[in-house]
FIGU-273122 format. One record per residue (C-alpha): residue in one letter; x, y, z; residue number from 1. Coordinates in Angstrom, 1 decimal, always signed. Each point is the difference from the previous one (the first is absolute). Example, Ala and Ser with C-alpha at 12.3 -4.5 7.8 and 13.67 -1.06 7.14 Angstrom:
REM FIGU-273122
SITE  aa  east  north  up  i
SITE  a  +12.3  -4.5  +7.8  1
SITE  s  +1.4  +3.4  -0.7  2
***
This chain:
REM FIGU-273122
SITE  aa  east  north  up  i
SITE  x  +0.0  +0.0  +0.0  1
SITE  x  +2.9  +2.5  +1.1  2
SITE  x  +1.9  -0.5  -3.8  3
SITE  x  -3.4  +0.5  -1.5  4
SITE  x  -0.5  +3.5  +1.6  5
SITE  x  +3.6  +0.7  -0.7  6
SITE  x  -0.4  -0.8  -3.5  7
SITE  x  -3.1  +2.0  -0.4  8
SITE  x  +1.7  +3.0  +1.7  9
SITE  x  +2.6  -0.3  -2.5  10
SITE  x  -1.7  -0.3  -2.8  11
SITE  x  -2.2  +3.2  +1.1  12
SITE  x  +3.4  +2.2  +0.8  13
SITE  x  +1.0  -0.7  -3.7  14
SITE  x  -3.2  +1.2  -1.3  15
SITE  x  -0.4  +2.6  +2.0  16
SITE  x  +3.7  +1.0  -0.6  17
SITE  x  -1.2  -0.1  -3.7  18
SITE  x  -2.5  +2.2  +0.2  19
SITE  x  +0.0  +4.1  -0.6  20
SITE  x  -0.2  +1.9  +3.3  21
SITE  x  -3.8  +1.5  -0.6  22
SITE  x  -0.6  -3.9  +0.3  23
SITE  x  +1.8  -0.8  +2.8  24
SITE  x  -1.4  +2.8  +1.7  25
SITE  x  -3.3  -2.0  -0.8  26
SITE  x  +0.6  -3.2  +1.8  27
SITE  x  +1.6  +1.5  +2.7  28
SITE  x  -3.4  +1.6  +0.7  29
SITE  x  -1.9  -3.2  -1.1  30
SITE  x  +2.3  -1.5  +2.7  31
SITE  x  -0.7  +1.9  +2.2  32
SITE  x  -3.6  +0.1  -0.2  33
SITE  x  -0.2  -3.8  +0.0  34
SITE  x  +2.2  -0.1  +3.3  35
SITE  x  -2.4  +2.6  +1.8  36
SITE  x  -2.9  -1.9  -1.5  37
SITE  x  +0.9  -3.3  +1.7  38
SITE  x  +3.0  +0.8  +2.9  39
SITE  x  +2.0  -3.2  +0.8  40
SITE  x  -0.3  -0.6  +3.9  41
SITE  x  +3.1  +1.7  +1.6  42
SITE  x  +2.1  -2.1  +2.1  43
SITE  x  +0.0  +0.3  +3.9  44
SITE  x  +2.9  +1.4  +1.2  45
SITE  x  +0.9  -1.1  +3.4  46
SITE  x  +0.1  +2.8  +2.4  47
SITE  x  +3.3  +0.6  +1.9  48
SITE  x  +0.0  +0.6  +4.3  49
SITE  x  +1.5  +2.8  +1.2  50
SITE  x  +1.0  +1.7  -3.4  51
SITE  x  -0.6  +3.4  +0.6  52
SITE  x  +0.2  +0.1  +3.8  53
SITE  x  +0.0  +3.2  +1.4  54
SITE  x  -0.8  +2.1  -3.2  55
SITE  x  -3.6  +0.6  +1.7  56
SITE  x  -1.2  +0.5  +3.5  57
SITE  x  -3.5  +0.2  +1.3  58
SITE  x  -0.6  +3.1  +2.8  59
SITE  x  -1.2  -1.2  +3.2  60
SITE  x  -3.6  +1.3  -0.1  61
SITE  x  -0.8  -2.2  -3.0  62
SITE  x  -2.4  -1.5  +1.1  63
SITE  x  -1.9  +2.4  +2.1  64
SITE  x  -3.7  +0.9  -1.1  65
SITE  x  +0.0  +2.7  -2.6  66
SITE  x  -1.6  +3.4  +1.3  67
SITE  x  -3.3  +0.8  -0.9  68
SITE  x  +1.0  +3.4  -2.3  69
SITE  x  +2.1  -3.4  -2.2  70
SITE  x  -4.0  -1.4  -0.7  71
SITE  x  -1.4  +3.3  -0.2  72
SITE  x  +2.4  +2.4  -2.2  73
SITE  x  -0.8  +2.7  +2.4  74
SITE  x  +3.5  +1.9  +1.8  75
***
């Protein structure tokens, strides 16, 4: 299965490489219109502890109750 996708993408580099630029403008849009049309699922990446430890901080009334001018919009 793997050659066979190889040996289509070849096959559709050459023509493409072939072809004047108006056209190759063309499919890249066609491309690109079939790849929004139908996305390929993205692969999970794994998340990674710790990796930005200390670039935030939280301030210690964070979870108090909001004051009532917050619900309100008054000042």
């Amino acid at each position: 299965m793997t050659s066979q996708i190889l040996d289509v993408t070849k096959a559709l580099i050459a023509k493409l490489q072939s072809l004047a630029p108006e056209q190759q403008q063309t499919l890249l849009d066609f491309a690109e219109f079939l790849a929004h049309k139908h996305p390929q699922p993205q692969a999970v990446q794994q998340r990674v502890p710790d990796l930005n430890r200390g670039e935030i901080w939280m301030s210690e009334d964070f979870n108090d109750p909001l004051p009532d001018e917050f619900w309100t919009g008054e000042e």
